[in-house]
N, C-alpha and C positions, 0 to 999 in steps of 0.2 A: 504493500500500500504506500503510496506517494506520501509526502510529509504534510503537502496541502490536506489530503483528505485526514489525514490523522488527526492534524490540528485542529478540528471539527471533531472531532470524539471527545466526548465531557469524561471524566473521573468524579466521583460526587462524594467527598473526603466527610465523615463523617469525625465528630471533637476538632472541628478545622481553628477552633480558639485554643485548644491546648496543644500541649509540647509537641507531642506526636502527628496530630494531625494537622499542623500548623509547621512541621518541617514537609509532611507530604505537599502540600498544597507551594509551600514556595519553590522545591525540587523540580515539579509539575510543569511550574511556573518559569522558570530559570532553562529548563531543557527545553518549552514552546513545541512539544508537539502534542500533546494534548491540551485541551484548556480544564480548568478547574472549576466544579462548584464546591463551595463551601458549604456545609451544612451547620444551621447553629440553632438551639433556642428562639433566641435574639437576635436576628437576622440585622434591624435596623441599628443595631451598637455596632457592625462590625461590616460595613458596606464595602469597604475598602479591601476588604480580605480576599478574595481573588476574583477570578473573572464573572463569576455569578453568586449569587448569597443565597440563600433558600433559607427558610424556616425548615426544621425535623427537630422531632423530641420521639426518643427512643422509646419514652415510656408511652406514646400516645400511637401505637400502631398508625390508626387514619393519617396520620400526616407525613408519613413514608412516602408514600405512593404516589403522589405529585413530586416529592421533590427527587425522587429518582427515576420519571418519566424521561425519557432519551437520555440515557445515562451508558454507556460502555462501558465502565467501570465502577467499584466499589471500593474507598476504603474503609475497614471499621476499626476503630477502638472504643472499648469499654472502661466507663471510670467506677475500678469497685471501690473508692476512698471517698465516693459519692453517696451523701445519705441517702440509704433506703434503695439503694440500686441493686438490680436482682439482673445480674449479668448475662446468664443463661436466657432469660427471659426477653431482654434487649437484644441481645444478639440475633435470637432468633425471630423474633420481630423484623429485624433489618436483615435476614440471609431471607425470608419469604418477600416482601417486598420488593428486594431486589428480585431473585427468581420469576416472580408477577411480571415485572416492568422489563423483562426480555434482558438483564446486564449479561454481559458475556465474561470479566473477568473480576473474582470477589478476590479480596485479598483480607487476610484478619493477621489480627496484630496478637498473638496469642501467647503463650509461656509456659514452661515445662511442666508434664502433672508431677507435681511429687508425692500425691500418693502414689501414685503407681511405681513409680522412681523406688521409693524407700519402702515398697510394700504396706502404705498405711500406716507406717511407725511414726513419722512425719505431719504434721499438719500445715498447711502453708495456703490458706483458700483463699488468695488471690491470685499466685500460681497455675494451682487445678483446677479452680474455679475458669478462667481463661482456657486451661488444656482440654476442658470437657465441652468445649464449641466447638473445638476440631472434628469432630466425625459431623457434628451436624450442617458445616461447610462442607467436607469431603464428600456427602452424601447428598446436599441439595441437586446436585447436576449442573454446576453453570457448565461453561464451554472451559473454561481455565478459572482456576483459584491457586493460591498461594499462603502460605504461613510467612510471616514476617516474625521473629523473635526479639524486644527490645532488652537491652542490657542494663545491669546495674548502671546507671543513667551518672556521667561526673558531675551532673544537677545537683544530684543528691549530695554532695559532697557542699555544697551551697545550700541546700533546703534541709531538708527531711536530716538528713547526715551531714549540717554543719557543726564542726568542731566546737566543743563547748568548753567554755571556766570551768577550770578544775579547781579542787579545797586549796591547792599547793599554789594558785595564781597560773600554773600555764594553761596552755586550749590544747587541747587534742581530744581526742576519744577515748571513752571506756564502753567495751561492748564485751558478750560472751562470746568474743571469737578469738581462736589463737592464731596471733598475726603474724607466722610464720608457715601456714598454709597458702597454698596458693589459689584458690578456691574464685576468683572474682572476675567474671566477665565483663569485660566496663566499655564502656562508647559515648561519646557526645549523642546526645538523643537526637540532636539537630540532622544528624546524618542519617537518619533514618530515611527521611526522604527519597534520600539517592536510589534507594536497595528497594525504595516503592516504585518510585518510578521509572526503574530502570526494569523494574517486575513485571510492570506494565506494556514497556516498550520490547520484552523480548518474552511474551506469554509461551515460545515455543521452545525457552530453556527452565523459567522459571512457572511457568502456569498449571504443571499437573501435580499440583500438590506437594512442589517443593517447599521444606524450609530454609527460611533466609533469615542467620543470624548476624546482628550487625553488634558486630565484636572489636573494639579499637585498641584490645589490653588483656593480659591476662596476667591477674596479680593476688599478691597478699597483701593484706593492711600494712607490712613492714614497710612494700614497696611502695603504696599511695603515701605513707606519711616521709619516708625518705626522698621520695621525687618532689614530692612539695618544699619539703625543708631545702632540697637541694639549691630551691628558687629564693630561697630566704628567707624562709619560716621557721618558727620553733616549735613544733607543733609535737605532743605527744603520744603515746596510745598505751591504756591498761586493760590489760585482760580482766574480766570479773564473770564470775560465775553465772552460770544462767539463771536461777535461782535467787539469787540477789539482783543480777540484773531486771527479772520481772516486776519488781517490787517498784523500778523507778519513776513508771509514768505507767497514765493507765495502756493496756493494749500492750507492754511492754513484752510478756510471757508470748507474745504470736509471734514480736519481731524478732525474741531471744529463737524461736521455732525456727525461721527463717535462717537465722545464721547457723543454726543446728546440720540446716539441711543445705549450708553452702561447702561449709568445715567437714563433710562426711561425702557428699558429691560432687559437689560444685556448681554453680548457677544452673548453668545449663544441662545438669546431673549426667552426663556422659562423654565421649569427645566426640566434638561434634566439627572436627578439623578440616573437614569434606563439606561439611556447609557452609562452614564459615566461608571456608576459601569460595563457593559455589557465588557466596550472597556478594563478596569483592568485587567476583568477575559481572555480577548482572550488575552493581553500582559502580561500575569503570574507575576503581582505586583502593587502594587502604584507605579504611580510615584511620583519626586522627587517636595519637596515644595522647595518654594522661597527663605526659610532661606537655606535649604541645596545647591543649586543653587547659592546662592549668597554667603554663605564661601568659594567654590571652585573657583568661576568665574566673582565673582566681584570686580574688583582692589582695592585693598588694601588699609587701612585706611588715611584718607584723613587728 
């Protein structure tokens, strides 16, 4: 297909306000052979956000249906840290309407089961919660679908897992991980886009249900707090039991689980060295490690 007629073919990025769907939709954007609808609640807060804006809300079926009318493509992610969101139930909401509205290529943004992974010894249900949408894209029937895997996000290293005051005056971390494993899949989330839209533009390597892990690192807490410092940080890390550690904020006990199940498997609980490499070749590069990541975007010497 010529690039003219491509560039007429919509993607219809669903979370196009958050991190995720908000790198797909500029990738989209930046490579011009598709164009982009944005899908948002709030359509008229965010007009500017790519070449068409649509109102969709996951949780209201009916208003699917219009906004992925002539649509050739799907992105979905699911926000489970969203109150009251029943992921399973959104997803599939948005894999039938798509189906309905004739899309040809779905792509879900998914993550490893680890019940399955750790035989149920494990709990980590935003993980599995995501893994258990996979057969039900597998098995809708589009013409091509794709798994996208995103990584412990170097956001998080900014958010969720910025360094905190310690009793002793320095920052660093105290978690129940021992930071001599090497256990951490890490990527700028911003790239994620690439490994979308490049999933997009090559549905005959990427569309039968391959996974695409976008992987910029593979590390131990030693080495996220050593590459940092090496930038001019002081930054420290203690190991503390998980047991203690659950006690320090509420939900603490699910995230101590999580790192349970990074320390014993590893993010992506297997090697997954053949996708990773696979999901490079569909986004035309390496992405970016931690140090390079963290000179441009991590505040400044402390």
């Amino acid at each position: 297909m010529s690039m003219s007629a491509d560039s007429n073919r919509l993607i219809a990025v669903f979370g196009a306000t958050g991190q995720q769907g908000g790198a797909i939709v500029r990738a989209l954007q930046a490579r011009g052979q598709f164009r982009a609808r944005a899908l948002s609640r709030n359509p008229d807060q965010h007009r500017d956000l790519a070449d068409e804006v649509v109102e969709a809300n996951l949780d209201q079926p009916d208003s699917l249906a219009a906004a992925l009318r002539g649509v050739h493509g799907v992105f979905l992610v699911t926000n489970f840290w969203s109150e009251g969101t029943d992921e399973r139930k959104q997803a599939t909401a948005a894999i039938e309407a798509a189906k309905a509205a004739g899309v040809e290529h779905f792509i879900w943004s998914t993550l490893p089961n680890v019940e399955a992974i750790t035989g149920g010894t494990i709990s980590v249900p935003h993980f599995t919660g995501k893994a258990k949408v996979d057969p039900i894209v597998a098995t809708a029937g589009f013409a091509h679908h794709t798994f996208v895997v995103a990584p412990f996000y170097y956001q998080n290293l900014l958010g969720t897992l910025a360094p905190q005051k310690k009793s002793n005056g320095s920052l660093g971390w105290t978690l129940p991980l021992d930071p001599d494993v090497r256990c951490l899949h890490m990527g700028d989330i911003r790239e994620l886009g690439s490994v979308v839209a490049g999933a997009f533009a090559h549905p005959d390597q990427a569309g039968d249900g391959q996974y695409l892990p976008l992987v910029g690192d593979f590390l131990n807490f030693s080495d996220i707090v050593e590459t940092l410092n090496r930038q001019g940080h002081t930054l420290t890390f203690d190991q503390v039991p998980a047991d203690v550690f659950a006690t320090f904020f509420p939900g603490a006990a699910e995230v101590a689980d999580m790192f349970k199940y990074f320390q014993r498997h590893t993010y992506l609980g297997s090697d997954w060295s053949d996708r990773i490499a696979l999901a490079n070749s569909i986004a035309g590069g390496q992405p970016s490690m931690l140090s390079t990541w963290a000179r441009e975007n991590f505040p400044g010497r402390r």
